[in-house]
N, C-alpha and C positions, 0 to 999 in steps of 0.2 A: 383532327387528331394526329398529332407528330408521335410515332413512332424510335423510341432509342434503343438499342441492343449493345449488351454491357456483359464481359467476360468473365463466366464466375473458372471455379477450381485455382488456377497459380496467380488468376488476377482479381480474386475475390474482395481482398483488404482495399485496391485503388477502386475499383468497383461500388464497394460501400463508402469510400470519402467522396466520391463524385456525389453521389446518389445524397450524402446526406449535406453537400454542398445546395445538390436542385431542391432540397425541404422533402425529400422523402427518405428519413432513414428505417422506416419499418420495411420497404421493401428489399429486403431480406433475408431470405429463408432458407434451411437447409435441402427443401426439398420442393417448392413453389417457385416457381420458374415466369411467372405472366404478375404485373401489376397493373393497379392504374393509380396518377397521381390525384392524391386528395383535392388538389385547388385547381391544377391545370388540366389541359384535356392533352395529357402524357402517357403513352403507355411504357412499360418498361418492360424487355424481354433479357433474362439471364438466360446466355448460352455458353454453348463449347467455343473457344477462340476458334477452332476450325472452321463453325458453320455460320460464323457471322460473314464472310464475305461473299456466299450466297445467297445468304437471308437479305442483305441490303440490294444485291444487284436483283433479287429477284420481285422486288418490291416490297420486303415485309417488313422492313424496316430505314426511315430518313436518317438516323445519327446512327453513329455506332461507336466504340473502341475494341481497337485491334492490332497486334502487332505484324508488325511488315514482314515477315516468315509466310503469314497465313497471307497478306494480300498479296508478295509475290507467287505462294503455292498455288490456291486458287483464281486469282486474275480476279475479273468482274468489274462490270461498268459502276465504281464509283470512287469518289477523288479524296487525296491526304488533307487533312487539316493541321491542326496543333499535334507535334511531338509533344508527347507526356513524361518520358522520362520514368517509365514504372518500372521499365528493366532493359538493359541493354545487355545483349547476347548476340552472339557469331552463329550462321549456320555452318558448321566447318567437316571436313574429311579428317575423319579418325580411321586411324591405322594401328594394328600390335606393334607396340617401339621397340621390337627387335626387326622389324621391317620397313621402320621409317624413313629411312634414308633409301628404301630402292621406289617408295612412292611418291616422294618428295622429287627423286631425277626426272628429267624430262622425257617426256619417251622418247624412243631408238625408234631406228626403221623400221621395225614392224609394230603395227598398233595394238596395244594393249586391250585385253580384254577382263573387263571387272566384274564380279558379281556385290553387292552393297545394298545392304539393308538400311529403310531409310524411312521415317514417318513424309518424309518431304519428295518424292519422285518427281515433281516438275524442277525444284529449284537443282536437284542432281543431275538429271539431264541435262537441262540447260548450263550447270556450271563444268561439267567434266565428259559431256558427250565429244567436245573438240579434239580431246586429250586420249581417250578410249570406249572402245565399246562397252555401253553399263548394261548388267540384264541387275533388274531390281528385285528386291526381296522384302515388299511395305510391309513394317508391321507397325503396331499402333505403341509400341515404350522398349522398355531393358534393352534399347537398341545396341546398350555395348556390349551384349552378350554375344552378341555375333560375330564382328571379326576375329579372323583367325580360327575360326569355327565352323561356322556356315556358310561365312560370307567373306570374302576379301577385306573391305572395310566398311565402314558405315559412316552417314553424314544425320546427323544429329547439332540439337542446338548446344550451346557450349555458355553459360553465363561464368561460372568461376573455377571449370575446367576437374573439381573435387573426382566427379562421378567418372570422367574420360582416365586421371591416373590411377585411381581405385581399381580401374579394370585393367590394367596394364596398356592401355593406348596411350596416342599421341594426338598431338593436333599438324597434321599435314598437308593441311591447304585449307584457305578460309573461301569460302562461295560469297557470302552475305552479311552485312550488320544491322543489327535490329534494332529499333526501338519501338516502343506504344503512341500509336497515335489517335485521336480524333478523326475519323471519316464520315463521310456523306454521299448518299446517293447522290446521281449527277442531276438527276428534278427538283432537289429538296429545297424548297422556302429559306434562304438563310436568315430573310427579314420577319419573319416570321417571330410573334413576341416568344415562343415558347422557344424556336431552334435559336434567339439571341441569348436566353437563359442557358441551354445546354451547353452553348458555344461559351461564356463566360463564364463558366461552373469549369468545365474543361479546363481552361488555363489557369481559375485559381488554384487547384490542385494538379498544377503540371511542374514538375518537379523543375524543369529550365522548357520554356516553351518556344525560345528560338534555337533547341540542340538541334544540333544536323548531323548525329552520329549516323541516323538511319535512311532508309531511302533507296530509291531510284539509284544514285550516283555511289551504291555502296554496293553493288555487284561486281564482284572482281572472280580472276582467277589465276590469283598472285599464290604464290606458295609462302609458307609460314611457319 
């Protein structure tokens, strides 16, 4: 039994064109979460993009889709396939833009201390711990409610930026660029009949499957 776990909530719509690409489109539902395929010996787990790259590193799942936000937040033993191309978004430092140009400068001799609220606390550390000391403030959305508020600034994902001027911020330094991709635990059968079907089911529905917007090689901490 091959195992796939597939992102419902923002990634629900590529989700169901995968799913009715593999010949199951009844699986799913607004509130059923677990399938199995009618002809193949497939299961199909809908989850939260968060906890799919636990779920495959922990054994519970061989294929997955997931955007590279969540495989660098989480980490876990298992490897990129096909970019999909379902959204491509920045994890970036938002600042109030009457303050943007003092967090844009590079720090001075003495190091900076930040407080930032952030759904993402590893990919924060790792992109602005070089820069200043971060004490973090996780919470799970309205993350732009914070700067200037509660928090100095926040790092949040950015797809077409609406929600960051809306609130009065900026975008002051980019960490990350994302896109969707096809993964696989590092055991998984790729010869396997069913993971050749999921694997070509993927790139017919990948919107450009050799992009290379996202990635490994897309961790910066360039200012912007």
């Amino acid at each position: 039994m091959i195992r796939l776990a597939l992102p419902k909530g923002r990634l629900a719509a590529g989700s169901a064109r995968l799913l009715s690409l593999l010949g199951a489109p009844e699986c799913v539902h607004e509130r059923r979460y677990t399938f199995r395929h009618r002809q193949l010996p497939l299961e199909i787990l809908l989850l939260k993009s968060s906890d799919i790259p636990h779920v495959v590193s922990d054994g519970g799942a061989d294929f997955a889709v997931v955007g590279d936000e969540w495989l660098f937040e989480c980490g876990g033993d298992l490897l990129p396939m096909t970019p999909l191309c379902w959204y491509h978004a920045r994890i970036c430092v938002l600042a109030p833009a009457a303050k943007a140009d003092f967090f844009r400068s590079p720090p001075g001799s003495e190091r900076q201390a930040w407080t930032i609220a952030t759904p993402y606390p590893a990919i924060t550390v790792r992109g602005l711990s070089p820069f200043a000391d971060v004490e973090l403030r996780q919470v799970a959305g309205a993350v732009e409610a914070y700067p200037g508020r509660l928090t100095d600034l926040a790092v949040d994902c950015v797809e077409t930026g609406a929600t960051v001027r809306a609130n009065g911020l900026t975008v002051v330094r980019e960490l990350l660029r994302c896109d969707v991709r096809l993964v696989r635990a590092r055991d998984a059968d790729i010869e396997n009949e069913v993971a050749r079907h999921i694997i070509a089911a993927a790139e017919a529905c990948a919107v450009d499957s050799s992009c290379a917007y996202g990635g490994a090689a897309t961790f910066a901490g360039s200012t912007g």
